[in-house]
Every structure is written in structure tokens, then in C-alpha cells.
C-alpha positions in Angstrom: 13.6 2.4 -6.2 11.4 0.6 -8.4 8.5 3.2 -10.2 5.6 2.2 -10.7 1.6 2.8 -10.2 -1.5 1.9 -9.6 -3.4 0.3 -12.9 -6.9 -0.5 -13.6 -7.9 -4.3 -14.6 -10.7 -3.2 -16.7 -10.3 -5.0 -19.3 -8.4 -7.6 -18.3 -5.4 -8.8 -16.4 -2.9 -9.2 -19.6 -4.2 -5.4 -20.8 -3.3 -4.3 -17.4 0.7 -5.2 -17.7 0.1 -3.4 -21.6 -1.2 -0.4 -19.5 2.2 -0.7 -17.2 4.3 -0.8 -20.2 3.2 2.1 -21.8 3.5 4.2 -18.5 7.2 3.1 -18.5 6.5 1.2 -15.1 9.1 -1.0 -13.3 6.6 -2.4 -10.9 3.0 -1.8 -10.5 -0.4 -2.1 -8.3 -3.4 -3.5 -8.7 -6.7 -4.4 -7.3 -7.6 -8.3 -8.0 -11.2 -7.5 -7.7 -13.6 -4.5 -7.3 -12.6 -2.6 -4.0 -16.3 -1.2 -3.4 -17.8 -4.9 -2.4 -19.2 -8.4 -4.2 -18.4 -11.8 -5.1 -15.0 -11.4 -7.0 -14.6 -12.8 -10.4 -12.6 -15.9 -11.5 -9.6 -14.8 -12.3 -8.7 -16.2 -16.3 -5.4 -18.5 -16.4 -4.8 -17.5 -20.0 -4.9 -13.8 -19.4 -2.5 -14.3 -16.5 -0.3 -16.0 -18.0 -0.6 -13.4 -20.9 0.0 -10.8 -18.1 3.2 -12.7 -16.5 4.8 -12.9 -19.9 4.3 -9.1 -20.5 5.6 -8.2 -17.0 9.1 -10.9 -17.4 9.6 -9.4 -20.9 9.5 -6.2 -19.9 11.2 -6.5 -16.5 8.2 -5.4 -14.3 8.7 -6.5 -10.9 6.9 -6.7 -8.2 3.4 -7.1 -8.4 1.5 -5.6 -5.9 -2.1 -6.3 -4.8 -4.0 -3.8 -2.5 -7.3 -5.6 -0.7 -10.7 -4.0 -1.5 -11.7 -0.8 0.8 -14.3 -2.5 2.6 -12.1 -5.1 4.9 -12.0 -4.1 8.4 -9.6 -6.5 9.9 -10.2 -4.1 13.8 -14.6 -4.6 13.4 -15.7 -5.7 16.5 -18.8 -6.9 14.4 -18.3 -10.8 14.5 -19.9 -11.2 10.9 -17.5 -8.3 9.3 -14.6 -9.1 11.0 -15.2 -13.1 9.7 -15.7 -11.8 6.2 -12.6 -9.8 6.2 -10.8 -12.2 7.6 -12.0 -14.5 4.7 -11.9 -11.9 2.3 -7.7 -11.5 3.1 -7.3 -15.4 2.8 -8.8 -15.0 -0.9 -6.9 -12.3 -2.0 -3.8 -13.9 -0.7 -4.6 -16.8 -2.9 -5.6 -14.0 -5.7 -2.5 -12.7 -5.3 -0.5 -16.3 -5.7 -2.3 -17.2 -8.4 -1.4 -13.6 -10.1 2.4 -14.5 -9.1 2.1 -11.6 -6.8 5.0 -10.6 -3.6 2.8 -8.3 -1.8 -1.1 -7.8 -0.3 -1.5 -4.7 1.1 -4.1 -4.0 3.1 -5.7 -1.3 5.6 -5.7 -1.7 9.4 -9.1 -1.3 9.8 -11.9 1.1 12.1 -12.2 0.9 15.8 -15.7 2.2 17.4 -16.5 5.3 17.7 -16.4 5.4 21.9 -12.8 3.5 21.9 -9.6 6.2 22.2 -7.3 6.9 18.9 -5.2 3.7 18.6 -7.7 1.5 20.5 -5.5 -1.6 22.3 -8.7 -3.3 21.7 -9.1 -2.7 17.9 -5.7 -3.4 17.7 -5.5 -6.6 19.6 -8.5 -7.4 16.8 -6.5 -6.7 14.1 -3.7 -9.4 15.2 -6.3 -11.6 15.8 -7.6 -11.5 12.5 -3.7 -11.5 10.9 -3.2 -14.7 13.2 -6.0 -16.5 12.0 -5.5 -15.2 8.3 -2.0 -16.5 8.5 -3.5 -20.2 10.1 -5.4 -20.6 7.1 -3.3 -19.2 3.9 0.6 -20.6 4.3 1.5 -19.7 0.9 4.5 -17.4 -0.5 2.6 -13.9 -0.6 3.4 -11.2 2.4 0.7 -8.8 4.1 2.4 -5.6 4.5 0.1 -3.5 6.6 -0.3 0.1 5.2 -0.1 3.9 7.5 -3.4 5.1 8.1 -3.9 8.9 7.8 -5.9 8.4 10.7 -9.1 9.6 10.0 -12.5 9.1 11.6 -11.5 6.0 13.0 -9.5 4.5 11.3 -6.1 2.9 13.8 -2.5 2.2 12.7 -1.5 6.2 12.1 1.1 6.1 14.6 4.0 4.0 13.3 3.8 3.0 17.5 0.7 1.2 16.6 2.1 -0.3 13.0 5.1 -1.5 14.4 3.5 -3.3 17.8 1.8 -5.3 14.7 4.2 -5.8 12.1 6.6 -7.1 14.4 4.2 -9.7 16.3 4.8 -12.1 13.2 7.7 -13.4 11.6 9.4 -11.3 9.1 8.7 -13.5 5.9 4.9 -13.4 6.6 3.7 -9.7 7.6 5.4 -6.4 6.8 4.8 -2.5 6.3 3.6 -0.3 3.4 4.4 3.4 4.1 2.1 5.8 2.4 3.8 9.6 2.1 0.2 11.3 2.2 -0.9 9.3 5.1 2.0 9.8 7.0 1.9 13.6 6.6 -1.8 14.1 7.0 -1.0 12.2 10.9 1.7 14.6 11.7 4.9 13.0 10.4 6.6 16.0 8.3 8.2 15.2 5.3 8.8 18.8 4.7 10.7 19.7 7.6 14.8 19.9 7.4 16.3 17.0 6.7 12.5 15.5 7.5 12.6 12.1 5.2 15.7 10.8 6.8 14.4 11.8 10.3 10.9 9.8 9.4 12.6 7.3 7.8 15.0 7.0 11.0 12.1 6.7 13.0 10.4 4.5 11.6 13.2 2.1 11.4 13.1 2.5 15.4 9.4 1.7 15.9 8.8 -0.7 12.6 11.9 -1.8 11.2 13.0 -0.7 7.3 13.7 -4.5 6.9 10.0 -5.3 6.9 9.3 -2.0 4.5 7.8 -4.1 1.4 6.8 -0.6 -0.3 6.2 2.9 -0.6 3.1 4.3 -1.8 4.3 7.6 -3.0 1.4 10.0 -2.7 1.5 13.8 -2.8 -1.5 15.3 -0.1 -4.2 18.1 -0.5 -4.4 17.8 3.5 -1.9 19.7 5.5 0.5 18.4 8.2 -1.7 16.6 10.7 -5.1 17.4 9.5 -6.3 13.6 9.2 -7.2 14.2 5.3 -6.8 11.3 3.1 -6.6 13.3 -0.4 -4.0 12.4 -2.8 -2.8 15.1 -5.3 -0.2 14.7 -8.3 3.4 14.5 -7.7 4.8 18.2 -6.6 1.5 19.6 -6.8 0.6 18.9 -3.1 2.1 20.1 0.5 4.7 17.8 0.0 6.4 19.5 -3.1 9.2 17.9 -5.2 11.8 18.6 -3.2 10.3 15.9 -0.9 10.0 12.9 -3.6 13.4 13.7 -4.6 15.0 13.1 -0.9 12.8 9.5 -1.0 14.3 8.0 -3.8 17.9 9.4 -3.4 18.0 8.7 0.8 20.4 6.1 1.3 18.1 3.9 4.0 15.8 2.7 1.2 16.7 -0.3 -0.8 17.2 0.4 -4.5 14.5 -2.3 -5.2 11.9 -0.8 -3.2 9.0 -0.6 -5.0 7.6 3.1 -5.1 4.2 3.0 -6.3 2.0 6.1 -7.5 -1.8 6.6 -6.3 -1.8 10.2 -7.8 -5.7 11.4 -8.9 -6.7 11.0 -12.4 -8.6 14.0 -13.1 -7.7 14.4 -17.2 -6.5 11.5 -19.5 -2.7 11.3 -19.4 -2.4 12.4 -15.9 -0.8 8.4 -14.7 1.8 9.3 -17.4 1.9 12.7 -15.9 3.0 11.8 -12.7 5.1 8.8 -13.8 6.9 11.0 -16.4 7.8 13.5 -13.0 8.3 11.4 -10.5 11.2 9.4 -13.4 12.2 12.9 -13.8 12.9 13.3 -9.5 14.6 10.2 -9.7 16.8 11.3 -12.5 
């Protein structure tokens, strides 16, 4: 597996791949714009091709881009679910023009009166995809990340994620598996020989051929209790014992990108949790 984490742009996209050097990653995350809303800035061409150079000399590979917070792809809200759609086609082209593999992006929110899993927030969400993937016919793949599942948010249930994923072409739309979420919907981790059963189920429903990455997330939640709270590597209800069965189980691909979205809470604690979750690996 491929280490990496999620790094701030402050600054800059060529100080970003700095950033990733000095926390010893082998791939990283980013967000290509603010994820709390506005008009996204022009990305500079100089400073990404500052940042590409950084990345090839230093053998940092792949790129990932995670879509700002505020998409909702399932909105039943004509105006927000033609922004997000818009919003996805821009950060695709963000993401090509970065030389990025991977968008991630949420699922999205059904209403409040539909059931858990709504067909009809679902059915909005391929819409959405479809129309995304009419528009932007580019290189970059969507890989559609677990949902803890909570309020309403839809795509928990790796049921739901894989009706999705695999009602587009395998080159254009995959899956990005978040350990935290996956535990905070019920899917233990913990359990005896728990990774490889998860793992073997979600081959079944979604397919490990379309798993573009890992988000590697320790949880404050427990099993099932629909908390999205990250918490540093071995330092949350998952434990270390977990991360180490993830990056020595034999179903993942050793290229898989593993990326980190552990709390900062003190400076040093990215290098913190890089420095352990190296250290699991061995």
C-alpha cells in the first residue's frame, strides 16, 4: 500500500508536495479548493508544475482530490443538485489539470421523510454521475466514498455503494473505502479475522477491482453508532492491530493508496500518525 495523507494547499500547490515530502508520503490528498463553499481560485500553472516536479522526484504517486463538503450529488433541490453536478465537472477538470487519478467524492443527503438508503436519493445520485460523466470525458475517475451514515446521509451500506459503482464502466466510476465510516455503520473491523471478512464482502457487493483507495481513519464512534469522528492511528476503537491486518491482507493491491485523515490537534501530529501507521506496515 501506498502511505500517504491528507495535506493542506495553504500556501500553495508546489509547498503542498514540500509538505508530502517531509511527512515521508508515497501518495497524498488534497482539496483543489476550499471545501466549506465559493468560487474556487485559478489554479497557477507554474506552481503546478513546480508541484509535479516535486511529486516525480520524489516518487509520490497518486494524487488524490477529495470534492468540497457541500456537494450533494442525492439533493432533490433542482438548484443544488445542478450546482453539484457542476461543481463535480470542475473539479474533475481541477483534478486533470493537477495531473490527478482520483476525485473522491460523498454520496450525498436524502430528505429527511425518505427511508435509510432512499432508492429515490440514490436513483439521484446516478443521475447526477450520468450527467457528470456526459459532460467531463477526460482521464480522472470518481471513486465514490462509504458514508458513516449519519443524519442522512445514503451510501453506508456497501449494498447501496456497489448498486452505484457498478452502473458505470470500470475506467470511469469506482469506490473509496473509509475504515471509520465503515465501522461507525456496523461493518467490524475488530472482530476475528474481521478485515478479510469486510474486505470479502465488499468484493461481493462492490468489487475490489474498482477500490481506487483507502482512507485509513481510526474512529472516536463505536461499532454502528453513525459518528463520523476520526481519531489518530491506534488511538481509536479500531486499535493497531486493525491497521496492521489492512496493509498486510493479501486482497489489497500493493499500490493501493492508503491515505490518512487523522485529527490534527498539536503540531506534528500528520507526522505522528504517518510515522505509526509506516511503523504498522513495517
Amino acid at each position: 500500500m501506498r502511505l500517504g495523507i491528507h495535506v493542506s494547499i495553504a500556501g500553495g500547490m508546489a509547498k503542498m508536495a514540500e509538505t508530502a515530502v517531509s511527512l515521508g508520503c508515497e501518495s497524498v490528498q488534497i482539496f483543489s479548493r476550499s471545501p466549506r463553499g465559493g468560487k474556487a481560485k485559478d489554479l497557477s500553472l507554474p506552481d503546478v508544475e513546480k508541484m509535479k516536479s516535486i511529486m516525480a522526484e520524489h516518487d509520490i504517486w497518486p494524487l488524490v482530490v477529495h470534492i468540497p463538503y457541500f456537494v450533494n450529488l442525492a439533493s432533490s433541490s433542482p438548484d443544488t443538485r445542478s450546482y453539484s453536478i457542476d461543481v463535480l465537472v470542475e473539479d474533475l477538470q481541477r483534478t486533470e489539470t493537477l495531473g490527478g487519478r482520483y476525485l473522491v467524492t460523498h454520496i450525498g443527503h436524502k430528505r429527511k421523510d425518505e427511508p435509510p438508503e432512499s432508492p429515490d436519493a440514490l436513483a439521484g445520485v446516478y443521475s447526477s454521475i450520468e450527467e457528470a460523466l456526459k459532460r467531463y470525458t477526460g482521464p480522472v475517475k470518481i471513486l465514490l466514498e462509504n458514508t458513516v451514515g449519519m443524519g442522512q446521509e445514503i451510501g453506508f451500506s456497501f449494498e447501496a455503494l456497489g448498486a452505484l459503482v457498478k452502473s458505470f464502466p470500470e475506467e470511469r466510476l469506482g469506490a473509496c473505502l473509509d475504515t471509520a465510516h465503515a465501522f461507525g455503520a456496523g461493518y467490524d473491523w475488530t472482530a476475528p479475522e474481521g478485515v478479510r471478512k469486510i474486505l470479502t464482502d465488499f468484493d461481493d457487493r462492490v468489487g475490489l477491482s474498482r477500490l481506487g483507495a483507502m482512507h485509513l481513519n481510526d474512529s472516536k464512534g463505536t461499532l454502528g453508532a453513525r459518528m463520523d469522528r476520526h481519531a489518530h492511528i491506534g488511538q481509536g476503537n479500531l486499535g493497531e492491530d486493525v491497521f496492521r491486518a489492512i496493509l498486510h491482507c493479501p486482497l489489497l493491491p500493493p499500490d493501493l493508496p492508503g491515505l490518512l485523515e487523522t485529527p490534527i490537534d498539536d503540531h506534528g501530529d500528520d507526522l505522528c500518525n504517518m510515522k505509526k501507521i509506516r511503523a504498522l506496515r513495517g
